[in-house]
C-alpha positions as CSV (number, residue, x, y, z in Angstrom):
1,X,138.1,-107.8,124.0
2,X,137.0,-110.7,121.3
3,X,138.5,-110.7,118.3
4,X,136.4,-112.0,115.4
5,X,138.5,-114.0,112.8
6,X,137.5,-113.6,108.9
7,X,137.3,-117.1,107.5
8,X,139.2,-115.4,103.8
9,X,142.0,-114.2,106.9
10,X,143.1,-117.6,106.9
11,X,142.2,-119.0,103.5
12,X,143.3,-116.1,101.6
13,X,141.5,-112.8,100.4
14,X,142.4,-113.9,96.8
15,X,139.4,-116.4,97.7
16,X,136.8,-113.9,98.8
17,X,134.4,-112.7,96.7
18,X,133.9,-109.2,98.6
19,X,137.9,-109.0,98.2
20,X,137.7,-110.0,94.3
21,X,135.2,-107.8,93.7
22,X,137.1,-104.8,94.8
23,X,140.4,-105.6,93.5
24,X,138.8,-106.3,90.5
25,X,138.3,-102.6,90.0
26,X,139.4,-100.2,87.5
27,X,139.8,-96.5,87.9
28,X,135.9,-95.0,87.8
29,X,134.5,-98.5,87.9
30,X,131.6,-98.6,90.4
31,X,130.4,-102.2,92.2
32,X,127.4,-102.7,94.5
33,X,127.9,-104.5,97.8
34,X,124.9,-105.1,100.0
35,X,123.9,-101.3,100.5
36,X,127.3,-100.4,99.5
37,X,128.7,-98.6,96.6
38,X,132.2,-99.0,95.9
39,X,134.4,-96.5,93.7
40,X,137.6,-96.7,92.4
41,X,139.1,-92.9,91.4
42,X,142.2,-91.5,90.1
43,X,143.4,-91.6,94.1
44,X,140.7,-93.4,96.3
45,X,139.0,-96.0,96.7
46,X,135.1,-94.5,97.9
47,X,132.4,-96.4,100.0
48,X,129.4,-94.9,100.5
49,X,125.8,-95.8,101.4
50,X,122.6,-93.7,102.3
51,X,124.5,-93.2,106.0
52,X,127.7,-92.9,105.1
53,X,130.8,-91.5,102.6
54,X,134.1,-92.9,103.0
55,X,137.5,-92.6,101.1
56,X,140.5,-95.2,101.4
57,X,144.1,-95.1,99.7
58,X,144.6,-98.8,99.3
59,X,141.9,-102.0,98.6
60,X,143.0,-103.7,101.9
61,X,141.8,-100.5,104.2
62,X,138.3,-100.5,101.7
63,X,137.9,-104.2,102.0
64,X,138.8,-104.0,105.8
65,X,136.2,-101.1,106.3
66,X,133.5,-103.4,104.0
67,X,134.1,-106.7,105.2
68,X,133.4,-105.0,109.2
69,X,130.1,-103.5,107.9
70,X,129.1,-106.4,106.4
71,X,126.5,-108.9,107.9
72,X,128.2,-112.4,108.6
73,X,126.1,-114.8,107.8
């Protein structure tokens, strides 16, 4: 199985911009990633697209689930 690395795994996610951009999030602030909207609620953090609706406790599984939807460039 290959394992692709992030390059912000090694550097540091306080040094991506996807990362910064989500953490950066208040409770019912909305940002716009690629075809992704991003919500912050009382309890979740929400992803969703025209495909898809997702919900996440914490940042790190949101920016996880993001950053492996994301194209690399």
């Amino acid at each position: 199985m290959l394992l692709q690395m992030n390059l912000y795994e090694v550097l540091g996610l306080e040094d991506d911009p996807v990362y910064r951009k989500i953490n950066s999030l208040k409770e019912n602030d909305e940002v716009k990633i690629e075809s992704f909207n991003i919500r912050k609620t009382d309890k979740f953090y929400e992803v969703e697209n025209e495909e898809l609706h997702e919900g996440f406790k914490t940042k790190e599984k949101c920016y996880s689930f993001i950053s492996s939807k994301l194209q690399p460039f």
